[in-house]
N, C-alpha and C positions, 0 to 999 in steps of 0.2 A: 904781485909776486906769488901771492898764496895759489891762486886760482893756476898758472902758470905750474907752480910744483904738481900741481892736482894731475892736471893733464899729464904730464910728464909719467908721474907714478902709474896714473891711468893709460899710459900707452905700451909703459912697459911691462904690468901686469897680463894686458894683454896678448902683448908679443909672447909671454912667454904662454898666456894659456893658450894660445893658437900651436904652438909646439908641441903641445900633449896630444893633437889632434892627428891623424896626416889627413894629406888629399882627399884620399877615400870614403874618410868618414865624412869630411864636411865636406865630400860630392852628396853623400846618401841623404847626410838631414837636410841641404838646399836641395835635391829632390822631390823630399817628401813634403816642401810647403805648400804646394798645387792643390796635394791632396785635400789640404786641410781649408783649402780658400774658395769661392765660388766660382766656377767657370768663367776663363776669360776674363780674370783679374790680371790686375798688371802687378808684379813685383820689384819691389827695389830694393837690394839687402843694403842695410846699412852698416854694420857692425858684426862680428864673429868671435867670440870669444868662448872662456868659461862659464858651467852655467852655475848653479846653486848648490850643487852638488857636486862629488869627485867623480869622473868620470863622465861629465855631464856637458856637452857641448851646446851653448845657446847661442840662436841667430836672430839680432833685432833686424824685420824689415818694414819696408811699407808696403801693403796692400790695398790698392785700388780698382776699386768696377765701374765699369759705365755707367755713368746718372749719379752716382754717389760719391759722399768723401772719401778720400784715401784713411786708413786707419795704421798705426805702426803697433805690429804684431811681435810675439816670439814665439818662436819652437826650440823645447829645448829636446834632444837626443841623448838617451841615456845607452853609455857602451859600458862592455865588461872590466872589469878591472883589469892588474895586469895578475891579480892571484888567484885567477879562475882556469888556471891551465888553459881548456879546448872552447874555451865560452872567450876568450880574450881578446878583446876586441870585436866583439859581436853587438849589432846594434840590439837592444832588448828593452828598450821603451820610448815613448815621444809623449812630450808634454805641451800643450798648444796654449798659450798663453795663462802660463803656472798651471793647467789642470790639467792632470795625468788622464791618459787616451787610455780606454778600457781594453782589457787582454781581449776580446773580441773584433774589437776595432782596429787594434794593432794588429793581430795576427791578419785578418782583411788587407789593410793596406799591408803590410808585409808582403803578403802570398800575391796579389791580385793587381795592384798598383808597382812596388818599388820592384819585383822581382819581375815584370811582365813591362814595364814600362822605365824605368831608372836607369838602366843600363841601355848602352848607346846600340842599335844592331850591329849587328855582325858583319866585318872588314872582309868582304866576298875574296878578298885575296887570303885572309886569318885561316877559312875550311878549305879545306881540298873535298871543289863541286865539279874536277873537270868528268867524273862519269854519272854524275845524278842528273833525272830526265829533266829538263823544260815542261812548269807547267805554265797554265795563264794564273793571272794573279788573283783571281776569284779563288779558283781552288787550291792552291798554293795557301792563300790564305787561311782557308779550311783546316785544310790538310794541318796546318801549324797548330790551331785551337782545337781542332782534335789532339794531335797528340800531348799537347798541353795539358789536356782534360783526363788523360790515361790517368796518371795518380787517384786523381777526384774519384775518379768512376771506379776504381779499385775499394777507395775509403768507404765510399759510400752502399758499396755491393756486398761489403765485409759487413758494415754495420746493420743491414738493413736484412741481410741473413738471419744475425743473433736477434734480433725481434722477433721475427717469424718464424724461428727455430723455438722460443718459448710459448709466443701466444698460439701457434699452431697446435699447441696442446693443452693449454689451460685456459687461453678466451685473454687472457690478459697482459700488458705494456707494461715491462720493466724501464725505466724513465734509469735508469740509471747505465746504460751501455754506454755510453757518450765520455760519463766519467771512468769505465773501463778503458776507453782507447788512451783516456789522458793517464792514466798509469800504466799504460802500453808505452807510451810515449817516454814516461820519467823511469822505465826501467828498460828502455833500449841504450838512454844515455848512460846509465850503471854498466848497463852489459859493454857498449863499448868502452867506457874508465875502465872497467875489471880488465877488461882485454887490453887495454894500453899500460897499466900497470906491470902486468906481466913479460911488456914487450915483444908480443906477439901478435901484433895488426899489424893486418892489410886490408884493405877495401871489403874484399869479399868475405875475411875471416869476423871481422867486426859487423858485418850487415847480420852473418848466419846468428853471431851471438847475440847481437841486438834483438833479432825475432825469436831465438833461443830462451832467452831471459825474459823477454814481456808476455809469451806464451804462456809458462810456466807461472810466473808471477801471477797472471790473472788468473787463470785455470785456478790455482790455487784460491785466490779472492772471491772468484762465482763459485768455489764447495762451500766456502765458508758462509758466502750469501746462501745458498741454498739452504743448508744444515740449518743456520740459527737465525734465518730474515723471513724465506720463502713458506719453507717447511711447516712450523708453527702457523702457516696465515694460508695453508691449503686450501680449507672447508670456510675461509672468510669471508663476508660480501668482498666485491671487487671495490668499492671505495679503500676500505682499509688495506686493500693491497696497495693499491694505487700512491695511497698516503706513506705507508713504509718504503714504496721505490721511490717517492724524492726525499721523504728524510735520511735514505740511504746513499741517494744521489749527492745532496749537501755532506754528510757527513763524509765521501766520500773527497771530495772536493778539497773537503777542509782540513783531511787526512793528506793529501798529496801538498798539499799550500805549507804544513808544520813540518811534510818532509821534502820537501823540496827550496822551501822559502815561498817568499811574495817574486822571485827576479823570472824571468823564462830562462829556460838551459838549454843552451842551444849544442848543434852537432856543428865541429869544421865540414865543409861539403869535399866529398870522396867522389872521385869518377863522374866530375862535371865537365869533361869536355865536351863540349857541343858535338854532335858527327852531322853533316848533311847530308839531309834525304832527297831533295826534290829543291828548286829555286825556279824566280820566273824574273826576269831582268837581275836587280841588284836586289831584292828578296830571296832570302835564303832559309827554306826550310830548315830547322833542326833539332835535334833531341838530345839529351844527353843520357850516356849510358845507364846510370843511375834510375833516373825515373823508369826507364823499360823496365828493369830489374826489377824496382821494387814494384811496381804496375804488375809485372807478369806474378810478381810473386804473389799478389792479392788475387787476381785473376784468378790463378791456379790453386788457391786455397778455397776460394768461391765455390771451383768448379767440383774441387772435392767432398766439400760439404755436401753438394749437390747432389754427388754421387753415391754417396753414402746412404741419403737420405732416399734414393730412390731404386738401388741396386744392392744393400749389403743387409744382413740381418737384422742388424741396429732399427736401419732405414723402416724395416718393416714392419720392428715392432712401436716405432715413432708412429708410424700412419695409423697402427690399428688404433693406438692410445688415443690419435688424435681424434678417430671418427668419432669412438663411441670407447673410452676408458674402463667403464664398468663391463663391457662386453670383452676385452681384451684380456681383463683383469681373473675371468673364467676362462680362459684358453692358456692359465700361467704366466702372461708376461706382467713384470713386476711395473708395475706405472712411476712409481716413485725413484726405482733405479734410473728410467728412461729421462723424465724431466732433472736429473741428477746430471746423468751425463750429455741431457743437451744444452743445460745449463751453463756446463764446463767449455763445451762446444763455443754456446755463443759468449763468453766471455773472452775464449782465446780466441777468437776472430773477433775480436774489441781490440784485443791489446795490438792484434798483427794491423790493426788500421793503424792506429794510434804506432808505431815505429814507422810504413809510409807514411805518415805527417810527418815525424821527426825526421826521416833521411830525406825524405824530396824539399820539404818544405823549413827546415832548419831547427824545429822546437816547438813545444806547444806547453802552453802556459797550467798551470792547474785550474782554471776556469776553463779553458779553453775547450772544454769536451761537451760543453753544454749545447751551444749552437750547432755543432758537429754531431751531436747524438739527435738533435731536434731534427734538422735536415733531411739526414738518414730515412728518420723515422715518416716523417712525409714521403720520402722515396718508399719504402714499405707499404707503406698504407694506397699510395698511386699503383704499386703495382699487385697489390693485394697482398695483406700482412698475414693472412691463415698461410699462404704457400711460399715456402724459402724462393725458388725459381720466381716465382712472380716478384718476390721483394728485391731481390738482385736483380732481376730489368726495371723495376723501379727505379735501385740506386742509381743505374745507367742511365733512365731517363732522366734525373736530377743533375748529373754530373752534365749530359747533354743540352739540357733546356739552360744550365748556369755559362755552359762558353756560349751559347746563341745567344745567350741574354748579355753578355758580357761583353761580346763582338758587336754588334749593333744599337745595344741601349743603354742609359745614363749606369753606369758599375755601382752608383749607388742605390741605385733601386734594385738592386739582386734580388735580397731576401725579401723585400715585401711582395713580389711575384711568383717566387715558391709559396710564398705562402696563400697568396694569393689561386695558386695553382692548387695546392691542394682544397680550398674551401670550395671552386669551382668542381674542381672531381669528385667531393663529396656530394654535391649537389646534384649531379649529372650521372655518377657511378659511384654508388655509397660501396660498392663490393673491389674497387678495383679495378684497373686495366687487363689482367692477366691473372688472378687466381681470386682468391674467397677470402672475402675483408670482414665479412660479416662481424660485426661485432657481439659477437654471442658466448659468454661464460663459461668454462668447461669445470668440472672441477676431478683434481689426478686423485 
């Protein structure tokens, strides 16, 4: 009889945790169990319920591979509460058999798996394709994972700028832009709350104050590094510079983590309808408006930098500083003002990455800027980290090499190939694909 009430209580506990769930959610976390299992496993879900936690959805299954025993697994899916206003219901963690999945890990399968692969294609009858060209399906293909790649190649062109906008004048790798983008990130979600507060969003008015606010925001955080991190460690060997940009890096980190929390803050998605460009049978190219937008908006900040640096006065007296400082320093221009305000430069082109991760890609965690400044920075260095222009075809070629590598080989070997890619190009061209790597000292 006992055993008998068990189950019962057991079945309706569960009915009722399946209720706090809908469809959507437990489509997304039976999704994401692939990711987490060996190629070509078999699965079989057993069970759905609540998990450990409130707002916690866990799926017992079994998992089996060829040649081996079946093993019964859980995942569990951690979604927003319902007192999180614009986060609510948003998936923002996975736990694979009780051990929480690192914010690196997560944001990967987020970005790259559940978002590129979880959702079902697109119902050829859903877009209106009757005037987009017929391509063949090779390049249709293409076509897709390039424009896929647009956002990436924005992030990674912005980041890979504010490198090479420092060390192109001092010799030296600020190791902490990465963690700019991610306060880029945690104050584009301010900027749009501020703006919904007020109730006065819309798509476009919430994007301008999203990149309004994480500009400003950071700008202000790289004077502040400059004034009381940089400054004092001018005339310093380059080790103890080195060593202040990751204890600035961390503290940075750990500054966004007490003001943010441990949870990722995610954005609702604005102006995500698909539009189609191109299709080839029942493959249908598409993009949505959003990612263009915030892609051109990177694009077009890149290009300004660029311009700046190689047409405006600013620009010129950046170059003399960078040739030769002390020679500049005799023809009046001030060294110290310049690296001030490229400073400021590459920090708001940190935060303007860091809001495209937020608006394309949903949130990025306060860890999250670490592998995203790392990457970058291999993009800079591939295309030469003394010349801004070279580091921004860098970033391009990083963002290009990661959808080639993506489209044809195992998606978990990404990053050990970049990395791999750049040991290889050190070895081969210690200076860079396109400008001057040279790793040599300056001092402003």
């Amino acid at each position: 009889m006992r055993p008998l009430l068990l189950s019962i209580l057991l079945g309706l506990v569960l009915a009722s945790c399946g209720e706090r769930f809908d469809t959507d959610q437990q489509r997304l976390c039976r999704q994401a169990i692939p990711a987490v299992n060996a190629p070509g496993s078999t699965i079989a879900i057993e069970r759905i319920g609540e998990g450990p936690r409130p707002a916690m959805l866990r799926i017992v299954y079994v998992a089996g591979s060829e040649g081996g025993p079946a093993r019964r697994r859980t995942i569990d899916c951690l979604f927003a509460g319902e007192g999180q206003g614009m986060q609510r219901g948003a998936l923002i963690g996975i736990a694979n058999d009780g051990q929480p999945m690192s914010d690196a890990s997560f944001y990967l399968l987020r970005r790259f798996y559940l978002e590129d692969r979880a959702e079902p294609p697109p119902d050829p009858g859903a877009l209106s394709t009757g005037s987009v060209p017929q391509l063949p399906h090779g390049l249709a293909y293409g076509l897709q994972q390039g424009l896929s790649a647009l956002p990436s190649a924005a992030i990674y062109a912005l980041l890979a700028c504010a490198y090479a906008l420092i060390y192109g004048l001092t010799g030296r790798i600020i190791l902490s832009f990465g963690e700019f983008a991610a306060l880029g990130a945690l104050s584009a979600v301010i900027g749009a709350a501020l703006l919904v507060s007020f109730s006065a969003s819309t798509p476009a008015t919430g994007l301008v104050c999203a990149f309004a606010v994480a500009i400003l925001v950071c700008a202000l955080h790289g004077f502040a590094m400059g004034r009381f991190v940089l400054r004092p460690l001018a005339r310093a060997p380059g080790q103890q510079v080195l060593i202040a940009t990751i204890g600035l890096a961390i503290a940075l980190s750990e500054y966004l983590r007490l003001s943010q929390g441990p949870e990722l803050r995610w954005l609702p998605p604005v102006l995500n309808e698909p539009w189609a460009v191109a299709r080839a049978g029942d493959f249908i190219v598409a993009v949505t408006p959003l990612a263009l937008a915030v892609a051109a908006a990177g694009f077009a900040a890149t290009t300004g930098l660029l311009l700046l640096i190689g047409r405006s006065a600013y620009g010129r007296a950046w170059r003399a500083v960078a040739d030769d400082a002390r020679t500049a320093a005799l023809f009046g221009i001030d060294a110290r003002a310049v690296h001030d305000k490229a400073l400021i430069l590459a920090c708001a082109a940190s935060g303007m990455a860091g809001v495209i991760v937020t608006a394309v890609y949903g949130g990025m965690g306060f860890a999250g800027g670490f592998a995203l400044g790392l990457k970058a920075l291999v993009g800079a260095i591939l295309g030469g980290i003394g010349s801004p222009a070279g580091a921004a075809l860098g970033g391009l070629c990083i963002a290009l090499f990661e959808v080639l590598w993506s489209s044809l080989m195992p998606l978990d070997q990404r990053d050990i190939a970049v990395y791999a890619l750049l040991a290889l190009v050190l070895i081969l061209r210690p200076g860079g694909f396109f400008g001057d790597g040279t790793l040599a000292p300056r001092h402003v």
